[in-house]
KOLLOKE-757180 format. One record per residue (C-alpha): residue number from 1; residue in three letters; x, y, z. Coordinates in Angstrom, 3 decimals. Layout:
residues N
<atom><n>NUM</n><res>Ala</res><c1>X</c1><c2>Y</c2><c3>Z</c3></atom>
...
***
This chain:
residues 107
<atom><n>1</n><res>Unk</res><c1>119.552</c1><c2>87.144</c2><c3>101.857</c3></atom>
<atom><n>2</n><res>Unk</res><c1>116.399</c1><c2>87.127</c2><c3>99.809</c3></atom>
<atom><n>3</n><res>Unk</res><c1>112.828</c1><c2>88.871</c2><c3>101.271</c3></atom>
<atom><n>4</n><res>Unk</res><c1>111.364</c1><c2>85.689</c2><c3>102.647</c3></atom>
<atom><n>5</n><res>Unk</res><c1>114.295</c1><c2>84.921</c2><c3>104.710</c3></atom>
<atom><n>6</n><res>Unk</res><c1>114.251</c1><c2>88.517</c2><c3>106.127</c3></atom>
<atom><n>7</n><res>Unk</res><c1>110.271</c1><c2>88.315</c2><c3>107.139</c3></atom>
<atom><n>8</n><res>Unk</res><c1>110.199</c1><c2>84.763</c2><c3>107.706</c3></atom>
<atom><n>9</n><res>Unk</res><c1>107.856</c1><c2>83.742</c2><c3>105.084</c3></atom>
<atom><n>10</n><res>Unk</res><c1>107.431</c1><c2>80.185</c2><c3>104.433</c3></atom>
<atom><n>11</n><res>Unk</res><c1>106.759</c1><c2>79.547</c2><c3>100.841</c3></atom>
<atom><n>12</n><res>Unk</res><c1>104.252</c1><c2>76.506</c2><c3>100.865</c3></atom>
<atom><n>13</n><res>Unk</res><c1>103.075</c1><c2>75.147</c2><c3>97.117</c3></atom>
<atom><n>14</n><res>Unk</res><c1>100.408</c1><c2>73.407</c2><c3>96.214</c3></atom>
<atom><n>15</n><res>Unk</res><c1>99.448</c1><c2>71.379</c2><c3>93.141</c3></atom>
<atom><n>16</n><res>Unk</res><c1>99.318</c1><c2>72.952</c2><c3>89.812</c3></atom>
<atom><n>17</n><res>Unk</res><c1>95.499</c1><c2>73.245</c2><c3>88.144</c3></atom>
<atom><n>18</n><res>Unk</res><c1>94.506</c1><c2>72.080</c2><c3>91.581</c3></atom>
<atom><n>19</n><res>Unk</res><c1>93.008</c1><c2>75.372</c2><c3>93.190</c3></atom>
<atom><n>20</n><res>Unk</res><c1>90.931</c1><c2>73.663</c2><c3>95.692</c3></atom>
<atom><n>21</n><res>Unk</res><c1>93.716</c1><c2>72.854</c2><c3>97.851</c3></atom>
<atom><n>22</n><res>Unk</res><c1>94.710</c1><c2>76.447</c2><c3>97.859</c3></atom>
<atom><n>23</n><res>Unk</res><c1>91.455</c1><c2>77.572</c2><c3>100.117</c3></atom>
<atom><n>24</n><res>Unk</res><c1>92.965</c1><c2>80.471</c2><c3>101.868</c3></atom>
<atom><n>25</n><res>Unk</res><c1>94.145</c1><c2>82.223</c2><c3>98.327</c3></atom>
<atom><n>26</n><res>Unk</res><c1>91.005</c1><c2>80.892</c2><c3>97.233</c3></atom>
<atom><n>27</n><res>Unk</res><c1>88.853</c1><c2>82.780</c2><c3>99.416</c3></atom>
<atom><n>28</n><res>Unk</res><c1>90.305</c1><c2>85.846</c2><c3>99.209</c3></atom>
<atom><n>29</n><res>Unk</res><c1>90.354</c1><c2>86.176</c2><c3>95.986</c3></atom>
<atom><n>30</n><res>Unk</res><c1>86.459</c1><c2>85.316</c2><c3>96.484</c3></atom>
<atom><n>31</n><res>Unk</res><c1>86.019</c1><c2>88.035</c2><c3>98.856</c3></atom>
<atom><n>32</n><res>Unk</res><c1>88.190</c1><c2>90.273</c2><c3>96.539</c3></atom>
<atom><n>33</n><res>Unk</res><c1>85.909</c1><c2>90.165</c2><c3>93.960</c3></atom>
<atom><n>34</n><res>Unk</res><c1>82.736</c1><c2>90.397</c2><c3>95.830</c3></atom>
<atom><n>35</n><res>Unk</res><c1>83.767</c1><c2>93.372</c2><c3>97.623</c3></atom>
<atom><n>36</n><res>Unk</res><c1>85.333</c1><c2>95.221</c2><c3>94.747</c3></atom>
<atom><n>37</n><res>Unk</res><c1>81.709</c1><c2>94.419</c2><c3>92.825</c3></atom>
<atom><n>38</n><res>Unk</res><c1>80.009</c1><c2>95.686</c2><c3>95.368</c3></atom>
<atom><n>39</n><res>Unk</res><c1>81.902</c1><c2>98.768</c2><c3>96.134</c3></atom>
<atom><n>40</n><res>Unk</res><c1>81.839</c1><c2>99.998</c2><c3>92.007</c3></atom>
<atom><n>41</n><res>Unk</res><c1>78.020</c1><c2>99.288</c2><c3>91.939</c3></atom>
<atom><n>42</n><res>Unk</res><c1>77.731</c1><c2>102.045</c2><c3>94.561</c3></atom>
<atom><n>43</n><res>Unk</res><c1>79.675</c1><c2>104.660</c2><c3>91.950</c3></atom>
<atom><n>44</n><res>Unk</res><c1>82.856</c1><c2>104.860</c2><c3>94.096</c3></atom>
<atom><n>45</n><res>Unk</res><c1>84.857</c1><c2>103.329</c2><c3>91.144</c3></atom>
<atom><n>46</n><res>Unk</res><c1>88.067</c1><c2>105.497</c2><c3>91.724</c3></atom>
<atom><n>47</n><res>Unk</res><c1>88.570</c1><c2>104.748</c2><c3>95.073</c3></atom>
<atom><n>48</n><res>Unk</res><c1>86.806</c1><c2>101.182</c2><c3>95.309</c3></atom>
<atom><n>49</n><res>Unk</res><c1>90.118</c1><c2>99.162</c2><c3>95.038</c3></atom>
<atom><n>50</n><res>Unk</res><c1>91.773</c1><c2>101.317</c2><c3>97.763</c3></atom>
<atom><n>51</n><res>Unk</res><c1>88.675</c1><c2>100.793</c2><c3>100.424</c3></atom>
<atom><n>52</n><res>Unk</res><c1>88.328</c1><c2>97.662</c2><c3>99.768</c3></atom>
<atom><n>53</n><res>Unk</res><c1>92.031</c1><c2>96.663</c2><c3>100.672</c3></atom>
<atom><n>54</n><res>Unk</res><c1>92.175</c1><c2>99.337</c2><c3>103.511</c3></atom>
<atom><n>55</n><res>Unk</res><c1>88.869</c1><c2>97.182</c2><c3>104.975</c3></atom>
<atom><n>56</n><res>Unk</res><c1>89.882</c1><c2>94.005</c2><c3>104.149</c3></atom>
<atom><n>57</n><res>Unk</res><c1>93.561</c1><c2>94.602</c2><c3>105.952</c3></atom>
<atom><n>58</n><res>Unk</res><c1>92.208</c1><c2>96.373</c2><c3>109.031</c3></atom>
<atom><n>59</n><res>Unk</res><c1>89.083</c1><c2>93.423</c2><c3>109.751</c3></atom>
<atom><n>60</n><res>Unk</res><c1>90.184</c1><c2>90.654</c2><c3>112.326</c3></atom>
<atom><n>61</n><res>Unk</res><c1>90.935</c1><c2>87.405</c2><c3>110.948</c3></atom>
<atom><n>62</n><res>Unk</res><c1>88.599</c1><c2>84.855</c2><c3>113.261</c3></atom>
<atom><n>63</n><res>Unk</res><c1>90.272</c1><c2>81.855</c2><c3>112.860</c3></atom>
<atom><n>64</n><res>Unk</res><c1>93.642</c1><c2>83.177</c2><c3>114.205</c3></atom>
<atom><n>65</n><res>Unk</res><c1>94.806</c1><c2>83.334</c2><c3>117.695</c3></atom>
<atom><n>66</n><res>Unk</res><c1>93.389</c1><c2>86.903</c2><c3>119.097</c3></atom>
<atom><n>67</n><res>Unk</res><c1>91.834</c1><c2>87.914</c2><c3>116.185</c3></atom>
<atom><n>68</n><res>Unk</res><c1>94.574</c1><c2>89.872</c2><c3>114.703</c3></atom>
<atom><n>69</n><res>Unk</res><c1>93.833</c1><c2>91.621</c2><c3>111.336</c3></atom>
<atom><n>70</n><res>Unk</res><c1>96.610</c1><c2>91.043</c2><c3>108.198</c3></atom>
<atom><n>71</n><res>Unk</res><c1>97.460</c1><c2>94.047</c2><c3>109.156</c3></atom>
<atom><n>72</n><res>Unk</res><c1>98.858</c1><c2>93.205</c2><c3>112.507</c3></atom>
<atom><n>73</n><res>Unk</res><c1>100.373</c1><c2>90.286</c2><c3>111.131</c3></atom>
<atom><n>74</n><res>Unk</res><c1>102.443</c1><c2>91.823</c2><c3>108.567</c3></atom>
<atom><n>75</n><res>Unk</res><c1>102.950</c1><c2>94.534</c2><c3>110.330</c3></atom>
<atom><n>76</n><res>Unk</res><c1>103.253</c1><c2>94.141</c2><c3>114.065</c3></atom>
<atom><n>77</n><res>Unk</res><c1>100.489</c1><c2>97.540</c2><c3>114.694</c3></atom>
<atom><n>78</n><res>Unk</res><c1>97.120</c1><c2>97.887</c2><c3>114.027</c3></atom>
<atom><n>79</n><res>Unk</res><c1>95.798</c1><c2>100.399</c2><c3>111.149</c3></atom>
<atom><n>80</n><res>Unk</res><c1>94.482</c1><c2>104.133</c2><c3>112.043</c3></atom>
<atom><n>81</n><res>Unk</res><c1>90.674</c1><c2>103.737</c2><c3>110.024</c3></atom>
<atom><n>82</n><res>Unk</res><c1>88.002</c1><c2>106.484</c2><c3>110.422</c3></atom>
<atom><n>83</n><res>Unk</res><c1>85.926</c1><c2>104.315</c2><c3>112.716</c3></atom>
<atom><n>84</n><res>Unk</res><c1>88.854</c1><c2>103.922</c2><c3>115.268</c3></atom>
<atom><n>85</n><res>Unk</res><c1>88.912</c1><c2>108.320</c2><c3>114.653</c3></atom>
<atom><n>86</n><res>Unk</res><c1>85.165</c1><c2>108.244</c2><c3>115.679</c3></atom>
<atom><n>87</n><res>Unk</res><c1>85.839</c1><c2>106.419</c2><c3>119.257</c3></atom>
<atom><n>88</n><res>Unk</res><c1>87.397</c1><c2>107.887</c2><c3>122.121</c3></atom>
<atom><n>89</n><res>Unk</res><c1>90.893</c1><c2>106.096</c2><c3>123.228</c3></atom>
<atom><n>90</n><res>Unk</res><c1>90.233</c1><c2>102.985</c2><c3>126.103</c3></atom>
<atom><n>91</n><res>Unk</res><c1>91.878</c1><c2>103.860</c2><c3>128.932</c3></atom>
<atom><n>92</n><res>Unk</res><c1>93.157</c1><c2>100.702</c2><c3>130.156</c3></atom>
<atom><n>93</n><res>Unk</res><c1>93.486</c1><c2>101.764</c2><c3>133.764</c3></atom>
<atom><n>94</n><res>Unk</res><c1>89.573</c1><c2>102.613</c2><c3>134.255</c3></atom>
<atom><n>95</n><res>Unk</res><c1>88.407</c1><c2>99.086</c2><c3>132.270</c3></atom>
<atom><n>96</n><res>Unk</res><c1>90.737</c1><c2>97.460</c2><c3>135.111</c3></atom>
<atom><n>97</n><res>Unk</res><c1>89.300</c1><c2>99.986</c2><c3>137.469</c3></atom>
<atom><n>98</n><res>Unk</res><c1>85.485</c1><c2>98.664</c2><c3>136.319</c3></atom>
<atom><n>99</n><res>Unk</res><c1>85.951</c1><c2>94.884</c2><c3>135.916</c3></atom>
<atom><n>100</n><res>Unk</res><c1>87.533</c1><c2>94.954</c2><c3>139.725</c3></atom>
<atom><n>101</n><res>Unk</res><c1>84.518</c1><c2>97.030</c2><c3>140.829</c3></atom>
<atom><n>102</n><res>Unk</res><c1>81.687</c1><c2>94.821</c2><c3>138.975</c3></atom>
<atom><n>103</n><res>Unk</res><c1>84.044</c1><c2>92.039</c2><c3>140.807</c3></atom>
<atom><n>104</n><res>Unk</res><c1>83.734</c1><c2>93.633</c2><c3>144.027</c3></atom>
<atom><n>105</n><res>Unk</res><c1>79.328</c1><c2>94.054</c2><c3>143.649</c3></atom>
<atom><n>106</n><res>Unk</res><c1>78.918</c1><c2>90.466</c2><c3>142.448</c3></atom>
<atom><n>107</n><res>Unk</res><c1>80.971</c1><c2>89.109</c2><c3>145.281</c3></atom>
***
């Protein structure tokens, strides 16, 4: 069995010296280069490449069903950042709790 088999990756080519029809890789590497430019003209040169990948993995993708983040794609979980340290757990029972009583005051 080779890797792709095991995670199911579907190997999809596209033309050689075409990298227009490539827009996905194409954007990233856009992105990649934008945000590590960014991130080493604020001095954190050391550490730039590893932010930027830890923020680029952990951001929803919009254009995917739910919004999951590479992350959660490859994965299957979502990544522990220092922003999701900062906020208090959601405690699924009280949002339920506080839709059904904003239900309850509309009705």
């Amino acid at each position: 069995m080779t890797i792709s088999a095991d995670y199911v990756i579907k190997h999809v080519r596209s033309p050689p010296l075409h990298p227009q029809s490539n827009g996905q890789a194409e954007r990233f590497v856009d992105t990649f280069k934008g945000g590590l430019a960014e991130l080493k003209s604020e001095g954190r040169t050391p550490n730039a490449l590893q932010a930027f990948l830890m923020a680029y993995r952990s951001t929803p993708y919009p254009s995917r069903p739910n919004n999951p983040s590479p992350a959660q794609n490859f994965l299957a979980c979502q990544l522990r950042i220092e922003l999701n340290l900062m906020m208090p757990p959601v405690d699924e029972n009280i949002e339920q709790r506080d839709i059904n009583m904003y239900g309850k005051a509309v009705q």
